[in-house]
NUBAMI-601131 format. One record per residue (C-alpha): residue number from 1; x, y, z. Coordinates in nm, 2 decimals, decimal comma. Example, Ala and Ser with C-alpha at 12.3 -4.5 7.8 and 13.67 -1.06 7.14 Angstrom:
<recs>
<nr = 1 px = 1,23 py = -0,45 pz = 0,78>
<nr = 2 px = 1,37 py = -0,11 pz = 0,71>
</recs>
This chain:
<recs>
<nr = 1 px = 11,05 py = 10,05 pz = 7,73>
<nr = 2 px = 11,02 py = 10,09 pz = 7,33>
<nr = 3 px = 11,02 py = 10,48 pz = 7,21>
<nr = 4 px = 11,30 py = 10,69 pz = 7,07>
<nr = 5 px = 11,56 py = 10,84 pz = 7,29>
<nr = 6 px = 11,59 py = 11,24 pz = 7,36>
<nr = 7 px = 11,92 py = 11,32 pz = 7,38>
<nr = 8 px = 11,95 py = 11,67 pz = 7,43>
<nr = 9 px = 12,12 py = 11,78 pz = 7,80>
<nr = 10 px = 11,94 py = 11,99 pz = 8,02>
<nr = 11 px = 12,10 py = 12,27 pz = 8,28>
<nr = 12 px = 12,23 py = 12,13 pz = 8,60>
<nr = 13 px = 12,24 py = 12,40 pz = 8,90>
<nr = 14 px = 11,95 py = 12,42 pz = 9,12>
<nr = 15 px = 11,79 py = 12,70 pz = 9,31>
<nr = 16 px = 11,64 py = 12,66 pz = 9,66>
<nr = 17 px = 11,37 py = 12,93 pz = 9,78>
<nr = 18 px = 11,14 py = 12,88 pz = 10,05>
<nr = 19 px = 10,80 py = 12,75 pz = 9,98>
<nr = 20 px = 10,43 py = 12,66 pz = 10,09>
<nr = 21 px = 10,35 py = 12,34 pz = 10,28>
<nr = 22 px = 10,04 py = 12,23 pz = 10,00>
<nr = 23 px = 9,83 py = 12,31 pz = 9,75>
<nr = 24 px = 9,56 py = 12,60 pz = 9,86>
<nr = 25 px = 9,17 py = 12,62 pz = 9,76>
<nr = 26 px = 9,35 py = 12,93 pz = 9,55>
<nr = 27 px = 9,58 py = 12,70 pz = 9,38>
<nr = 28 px = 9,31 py = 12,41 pz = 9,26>
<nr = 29 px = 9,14 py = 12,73 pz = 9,10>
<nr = 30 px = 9,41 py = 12,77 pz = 8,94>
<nr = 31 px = 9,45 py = 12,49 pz = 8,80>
<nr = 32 px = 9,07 py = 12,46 pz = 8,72>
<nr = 33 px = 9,07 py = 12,79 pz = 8,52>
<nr = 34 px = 9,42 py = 12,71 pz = 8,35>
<nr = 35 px = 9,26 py = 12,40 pz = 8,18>
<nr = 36 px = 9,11 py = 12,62 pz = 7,99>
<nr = 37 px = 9,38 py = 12,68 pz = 7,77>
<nr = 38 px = 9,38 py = 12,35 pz = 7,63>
<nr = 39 px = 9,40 py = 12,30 pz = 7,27>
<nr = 40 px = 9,05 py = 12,11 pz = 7,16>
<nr = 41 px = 9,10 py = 11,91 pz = 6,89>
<nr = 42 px = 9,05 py = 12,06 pz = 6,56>
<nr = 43 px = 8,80 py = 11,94 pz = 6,26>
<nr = 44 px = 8,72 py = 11,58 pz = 6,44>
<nr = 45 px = 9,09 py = 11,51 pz = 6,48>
<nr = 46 px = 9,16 py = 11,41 pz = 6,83>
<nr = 47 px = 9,37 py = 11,62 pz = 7,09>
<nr = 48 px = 9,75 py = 11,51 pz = 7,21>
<nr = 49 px = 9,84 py = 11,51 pz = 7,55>
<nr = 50 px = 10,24 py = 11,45 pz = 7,67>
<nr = 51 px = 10,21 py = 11,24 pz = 7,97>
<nr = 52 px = 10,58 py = 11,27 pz = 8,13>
<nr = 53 px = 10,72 py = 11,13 pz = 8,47>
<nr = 54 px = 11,07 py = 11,15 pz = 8,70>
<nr = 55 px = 11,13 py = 10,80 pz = 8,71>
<nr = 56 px = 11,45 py = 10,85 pz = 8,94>
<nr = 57 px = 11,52 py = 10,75 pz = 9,28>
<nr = 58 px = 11,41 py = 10,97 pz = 9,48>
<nr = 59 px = 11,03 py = 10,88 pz = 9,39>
<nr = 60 px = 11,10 py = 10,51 pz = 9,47>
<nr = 61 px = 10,93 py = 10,53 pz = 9,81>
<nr = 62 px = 10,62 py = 10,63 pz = 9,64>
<nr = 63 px = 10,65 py = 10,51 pz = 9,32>
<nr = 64 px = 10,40 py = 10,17 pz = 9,35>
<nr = 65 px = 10,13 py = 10,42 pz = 9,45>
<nr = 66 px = 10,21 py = 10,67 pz = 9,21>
<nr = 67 px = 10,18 py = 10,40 pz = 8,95>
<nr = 68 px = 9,83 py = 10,36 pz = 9,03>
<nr = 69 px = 9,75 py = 10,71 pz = 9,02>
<nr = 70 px = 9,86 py = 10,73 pz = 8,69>
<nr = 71 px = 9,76 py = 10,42 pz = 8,57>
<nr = 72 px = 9,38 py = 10,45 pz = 8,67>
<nr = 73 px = 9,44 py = 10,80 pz = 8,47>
<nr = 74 px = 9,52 py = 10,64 pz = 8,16>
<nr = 75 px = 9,20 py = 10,43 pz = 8,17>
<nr = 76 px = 9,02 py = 10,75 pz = 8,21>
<nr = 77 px = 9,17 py = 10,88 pz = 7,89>
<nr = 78 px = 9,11 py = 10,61 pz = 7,68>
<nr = 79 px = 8,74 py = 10,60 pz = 7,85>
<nr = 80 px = 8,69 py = 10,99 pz = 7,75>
<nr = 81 px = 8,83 py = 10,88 pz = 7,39>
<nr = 82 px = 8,94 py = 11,07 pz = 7,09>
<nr = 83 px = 9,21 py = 11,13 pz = 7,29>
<nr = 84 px = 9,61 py = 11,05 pz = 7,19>
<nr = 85 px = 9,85 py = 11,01 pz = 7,49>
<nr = 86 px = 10,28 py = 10,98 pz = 7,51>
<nr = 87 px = 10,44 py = 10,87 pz = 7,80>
<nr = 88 px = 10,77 py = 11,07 pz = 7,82>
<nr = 89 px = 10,99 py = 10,95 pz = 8,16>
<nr = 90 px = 11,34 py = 11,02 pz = 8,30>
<nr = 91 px = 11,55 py = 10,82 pz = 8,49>
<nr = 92 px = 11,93 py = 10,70 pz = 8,56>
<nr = 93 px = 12,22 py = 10,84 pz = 8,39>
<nr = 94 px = 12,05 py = 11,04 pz = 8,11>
<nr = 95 px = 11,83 py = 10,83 pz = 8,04>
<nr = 96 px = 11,50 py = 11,00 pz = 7,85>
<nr = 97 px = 11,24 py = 10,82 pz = 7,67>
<nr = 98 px = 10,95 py = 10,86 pz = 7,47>
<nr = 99 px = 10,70 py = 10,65 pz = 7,35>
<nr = 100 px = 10,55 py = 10,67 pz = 7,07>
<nr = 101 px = 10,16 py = 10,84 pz = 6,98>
<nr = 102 px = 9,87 py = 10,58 pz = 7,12>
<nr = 103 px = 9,50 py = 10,59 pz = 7,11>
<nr = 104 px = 9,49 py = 10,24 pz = 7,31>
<nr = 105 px = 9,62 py = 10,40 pz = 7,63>
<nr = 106 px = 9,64 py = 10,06 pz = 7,76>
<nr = 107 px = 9,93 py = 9,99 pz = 7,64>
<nr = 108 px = 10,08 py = 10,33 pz = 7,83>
<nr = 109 px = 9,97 py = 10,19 pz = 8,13>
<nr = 110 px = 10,13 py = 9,82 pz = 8,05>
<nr = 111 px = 10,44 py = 10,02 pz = 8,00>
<nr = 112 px = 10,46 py = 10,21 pz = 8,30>
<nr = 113 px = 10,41 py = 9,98 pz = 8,53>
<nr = 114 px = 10,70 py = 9,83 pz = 8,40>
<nr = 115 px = 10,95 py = 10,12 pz = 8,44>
<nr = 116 px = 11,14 py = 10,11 pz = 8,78>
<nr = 117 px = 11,34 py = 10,39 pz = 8,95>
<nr = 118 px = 11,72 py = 10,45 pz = 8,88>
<nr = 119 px = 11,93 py = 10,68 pz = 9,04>
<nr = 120 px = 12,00 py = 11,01 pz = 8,88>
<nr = 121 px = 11,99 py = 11,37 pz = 8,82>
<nr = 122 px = 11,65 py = 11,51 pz = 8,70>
<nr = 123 px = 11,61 py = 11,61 pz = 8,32>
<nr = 124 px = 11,29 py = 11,83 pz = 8,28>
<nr = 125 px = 11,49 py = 12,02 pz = 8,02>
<nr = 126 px = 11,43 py = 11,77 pz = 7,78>
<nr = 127 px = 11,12 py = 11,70 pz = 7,87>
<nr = 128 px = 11,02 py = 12,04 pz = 7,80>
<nr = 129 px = 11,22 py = 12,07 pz = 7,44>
<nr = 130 px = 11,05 py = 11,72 pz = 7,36>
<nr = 131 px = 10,72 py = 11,87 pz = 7,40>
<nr = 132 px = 10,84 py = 12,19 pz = 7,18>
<nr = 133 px = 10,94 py = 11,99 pz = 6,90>
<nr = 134 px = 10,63 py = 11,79 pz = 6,91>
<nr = 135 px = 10,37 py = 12,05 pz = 6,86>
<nr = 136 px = 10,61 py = 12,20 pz = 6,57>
<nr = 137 px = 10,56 py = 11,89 pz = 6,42>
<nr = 138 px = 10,17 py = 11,84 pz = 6,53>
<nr = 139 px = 10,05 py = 12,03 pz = 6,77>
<nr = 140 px = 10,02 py = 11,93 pz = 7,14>
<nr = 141 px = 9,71 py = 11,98 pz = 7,36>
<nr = 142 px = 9,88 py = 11,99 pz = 7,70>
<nr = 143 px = 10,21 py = 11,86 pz = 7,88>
<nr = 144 px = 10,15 py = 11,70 pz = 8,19>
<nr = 145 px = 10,42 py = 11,64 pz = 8,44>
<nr = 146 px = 10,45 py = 11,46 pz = 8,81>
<nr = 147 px = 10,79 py = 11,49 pz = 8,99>
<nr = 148 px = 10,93 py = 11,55 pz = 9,32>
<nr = 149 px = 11,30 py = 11,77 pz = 9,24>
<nr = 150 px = 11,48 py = 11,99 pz = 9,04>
<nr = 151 px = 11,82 py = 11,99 pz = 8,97>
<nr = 152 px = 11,88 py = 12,21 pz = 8,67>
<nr = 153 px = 11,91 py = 12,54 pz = 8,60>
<nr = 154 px = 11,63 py = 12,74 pz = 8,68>
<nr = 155 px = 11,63 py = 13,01 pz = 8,39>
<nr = 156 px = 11,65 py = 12,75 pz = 8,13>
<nr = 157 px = 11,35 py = 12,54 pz = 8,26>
<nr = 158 px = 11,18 py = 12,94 pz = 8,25>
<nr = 159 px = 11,33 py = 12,96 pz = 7,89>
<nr = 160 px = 11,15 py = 12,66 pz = 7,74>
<nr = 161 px = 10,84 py = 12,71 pz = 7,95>
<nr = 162 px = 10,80 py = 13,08 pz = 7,77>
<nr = 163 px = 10,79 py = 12,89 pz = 7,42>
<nr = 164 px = 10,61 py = 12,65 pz = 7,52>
<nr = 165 px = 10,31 py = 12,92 pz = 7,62>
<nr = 166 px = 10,42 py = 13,10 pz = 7,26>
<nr = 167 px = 10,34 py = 12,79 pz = 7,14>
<nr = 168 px = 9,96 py = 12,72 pz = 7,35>
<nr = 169 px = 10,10 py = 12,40 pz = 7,53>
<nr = 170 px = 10,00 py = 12,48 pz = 7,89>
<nr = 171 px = 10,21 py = 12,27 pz = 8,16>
<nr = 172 px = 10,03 py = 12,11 pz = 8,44>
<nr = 173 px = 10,26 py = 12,09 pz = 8,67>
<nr = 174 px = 10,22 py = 11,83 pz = 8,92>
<nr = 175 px = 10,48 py = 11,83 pz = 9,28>
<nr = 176 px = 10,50 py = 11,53 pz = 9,48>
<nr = 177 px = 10,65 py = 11,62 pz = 9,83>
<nr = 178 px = 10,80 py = 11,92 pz = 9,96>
<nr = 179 px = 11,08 py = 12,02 pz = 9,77>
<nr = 180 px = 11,14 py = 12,38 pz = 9,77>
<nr = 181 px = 11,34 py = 12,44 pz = 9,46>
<nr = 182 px = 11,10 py = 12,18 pz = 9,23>
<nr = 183 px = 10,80 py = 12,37 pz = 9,39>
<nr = 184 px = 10,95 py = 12,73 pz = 9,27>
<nr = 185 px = 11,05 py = 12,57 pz = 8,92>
<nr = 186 px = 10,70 py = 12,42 pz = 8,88>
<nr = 187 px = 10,52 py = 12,71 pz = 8,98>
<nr = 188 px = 10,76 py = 12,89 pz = 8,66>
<nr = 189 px = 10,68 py = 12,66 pz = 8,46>
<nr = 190 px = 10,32 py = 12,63 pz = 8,49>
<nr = 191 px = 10,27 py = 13,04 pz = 8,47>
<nr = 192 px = 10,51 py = 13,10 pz = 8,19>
<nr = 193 px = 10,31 py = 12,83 pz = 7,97>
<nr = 194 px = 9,99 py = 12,89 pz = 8,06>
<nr = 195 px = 9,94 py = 12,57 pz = 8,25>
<nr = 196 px = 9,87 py = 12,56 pz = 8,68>
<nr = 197 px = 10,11 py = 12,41 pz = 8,94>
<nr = 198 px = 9,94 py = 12,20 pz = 9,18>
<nr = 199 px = 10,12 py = 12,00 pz = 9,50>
<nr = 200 px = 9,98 py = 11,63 pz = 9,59>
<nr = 201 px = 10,07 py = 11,41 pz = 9,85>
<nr = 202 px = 9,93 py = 11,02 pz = 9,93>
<nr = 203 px = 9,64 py = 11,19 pz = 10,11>
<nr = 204 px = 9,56 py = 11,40 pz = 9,80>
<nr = 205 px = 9,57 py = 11,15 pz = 9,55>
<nr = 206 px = 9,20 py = 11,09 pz = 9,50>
<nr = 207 px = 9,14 py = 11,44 pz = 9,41>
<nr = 208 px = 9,47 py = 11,49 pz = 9,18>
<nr = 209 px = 9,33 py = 11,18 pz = 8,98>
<nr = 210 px = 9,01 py = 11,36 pz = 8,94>
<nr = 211 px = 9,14 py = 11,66 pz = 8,84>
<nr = 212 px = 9,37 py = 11,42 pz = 8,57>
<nr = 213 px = 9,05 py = 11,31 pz = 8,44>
<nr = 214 px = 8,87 py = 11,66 pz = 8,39>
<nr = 215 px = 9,17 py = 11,75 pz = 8,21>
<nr = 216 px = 9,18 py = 11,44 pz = 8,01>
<nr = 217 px = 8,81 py = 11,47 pz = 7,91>
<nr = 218 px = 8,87 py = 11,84 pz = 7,78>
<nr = 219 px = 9,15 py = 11,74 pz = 7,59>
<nr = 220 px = 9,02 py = 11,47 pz = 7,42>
<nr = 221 px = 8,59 py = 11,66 pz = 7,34>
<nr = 222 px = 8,64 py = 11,98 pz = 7,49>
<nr = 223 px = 8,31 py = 12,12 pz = 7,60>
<nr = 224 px = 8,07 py = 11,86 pz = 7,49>
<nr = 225 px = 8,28 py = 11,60 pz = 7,70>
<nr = 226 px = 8,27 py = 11,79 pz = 7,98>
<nr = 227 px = 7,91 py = 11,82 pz = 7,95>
<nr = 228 px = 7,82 py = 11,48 pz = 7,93>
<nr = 229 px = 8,08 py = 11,40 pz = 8,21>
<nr = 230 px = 7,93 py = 11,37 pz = 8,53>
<nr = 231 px = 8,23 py = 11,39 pz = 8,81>
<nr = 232 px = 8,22 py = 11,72 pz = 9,05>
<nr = 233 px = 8,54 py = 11,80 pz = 8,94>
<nr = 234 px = 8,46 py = 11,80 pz = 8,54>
<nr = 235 px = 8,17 py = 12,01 pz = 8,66>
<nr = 236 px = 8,39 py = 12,25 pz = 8,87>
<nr = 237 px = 8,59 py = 12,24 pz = 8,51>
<nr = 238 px = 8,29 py = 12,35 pz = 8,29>
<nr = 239 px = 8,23 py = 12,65 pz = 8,55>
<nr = 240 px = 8,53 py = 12,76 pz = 8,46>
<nr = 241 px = 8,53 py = 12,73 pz = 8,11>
<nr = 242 px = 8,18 py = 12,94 pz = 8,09>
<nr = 243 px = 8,29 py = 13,18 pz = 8,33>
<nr = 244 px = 8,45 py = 13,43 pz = 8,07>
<nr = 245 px = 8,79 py = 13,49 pz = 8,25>
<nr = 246 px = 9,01 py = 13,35 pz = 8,05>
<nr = 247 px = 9,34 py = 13,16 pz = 8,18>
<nr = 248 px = 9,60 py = 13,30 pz = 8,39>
</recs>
């Protein structure tokens, strides 16, 4: 795949609570109300959203599937318009891509389909310094982020996330099985920078691509989008957003 390389190493010891079997009414709430915090874009420019993916192994069982998903998201982003869309992914032996700023999110989705697993350790540290370094340069919108694991240190992922709330790039954190240790790191991640943590699983995916969408629509127009979008969950969205309360 084109796109620079990030080479910055991330931590490498995991941590392994206990955990939930899926994602509550509580935690789609959540989520709804944490979308909130997304940046919308400024003076007619358009709003940026980091699209990132574990591209390891361990998601191979899934990973035609999940391709879909995220592929029939991307055609809802460049559907909402004005917004612009990276696709960050991790894979093998330190291998971490990004590529570069696209309005023609078509071209995200020819890429992705492309990538296939490797084996290898998870690297959501540099994900999450990539996505810091981005909105010093210009800032970001929102970091969204579907994985299975993780294999790094705990306090470091927590670290970054803090910044990246400092910073008003909220984290959507999106789990894909049952892993205990990615589920307590996402759920960090996802509080510490203002984002939500949700859990999906094959039967889920319908409403995790619908909740992709609401968030790509307020990215990209913000309220007026929203308003003019018709899906029950941009709706569900919107009652948030007038509601008052304020993220997490």
């Amino acid at each position: 795949m084109p796109g620079r390389d990030i080479t910055d190493k991330g931590g490498s010891k995991p941590v392994v609570p206990g955990g939930d079997a899926q994602s509550s009414k509580t935690d789609i709430a959540d989520f709804l109300n944490a979308a909130r915090t997304i940046a919308k874009p400024v003076d007619g420019g358009g709003g940026r959203l980091i699209f990132a993916l574990d591209a390891t192994m361990s998601r191979q069982p899934t990973w035609d599937a999940a391709c879909m998903l995220q592929g029939e998201m991307f055609n809802a982003v460049g559907r909402a318009g004005g917004l612009n869309v990276q696709l960050v992914y991790f894979r093998g032996f330190g291998e971490c891509r990004a590529s570069k700023w696209v309005a023609d999110t078509t071209q995200l989705r020819d890429l992705m389909v492309r990538i296939d697993c490797r084996g290898g350790h998870t690297q959501i540290a540099k994900v999450l310094k990539h996505a810091r370094d981005e909105t010093v340069r210009k800032p970001v919108s929102a970091l969204v982020f579907i994985g299975d694991a993780m294999e790094e240190n705990i306090d470091k992922l927590c670290q970054l996330a803090g910044e990246l709330g400092m910073r008003k790039v909220p984290c959507f954190m999106f789990q894909e099985g049952g892993d205990a240790a990615a589920q307590t790191a996402f759920r960090e991640i996802a509080r510490l920078s203002g984002g939500a943590y949700l859990r999906f699983d094959g039967n889920a995916a319908g409403a995790l691509l619908n909740l992709l969408k609401a968030v790509a629509v307020y990215a990209s127009g913000g309220m007026t989008a929203l308003q003019q979008d018709k899906s029950r969950e941009s709706r569900l969205l919107l009652e948030q957003l007038s509601g008052g309360k304020g993220g997490k």
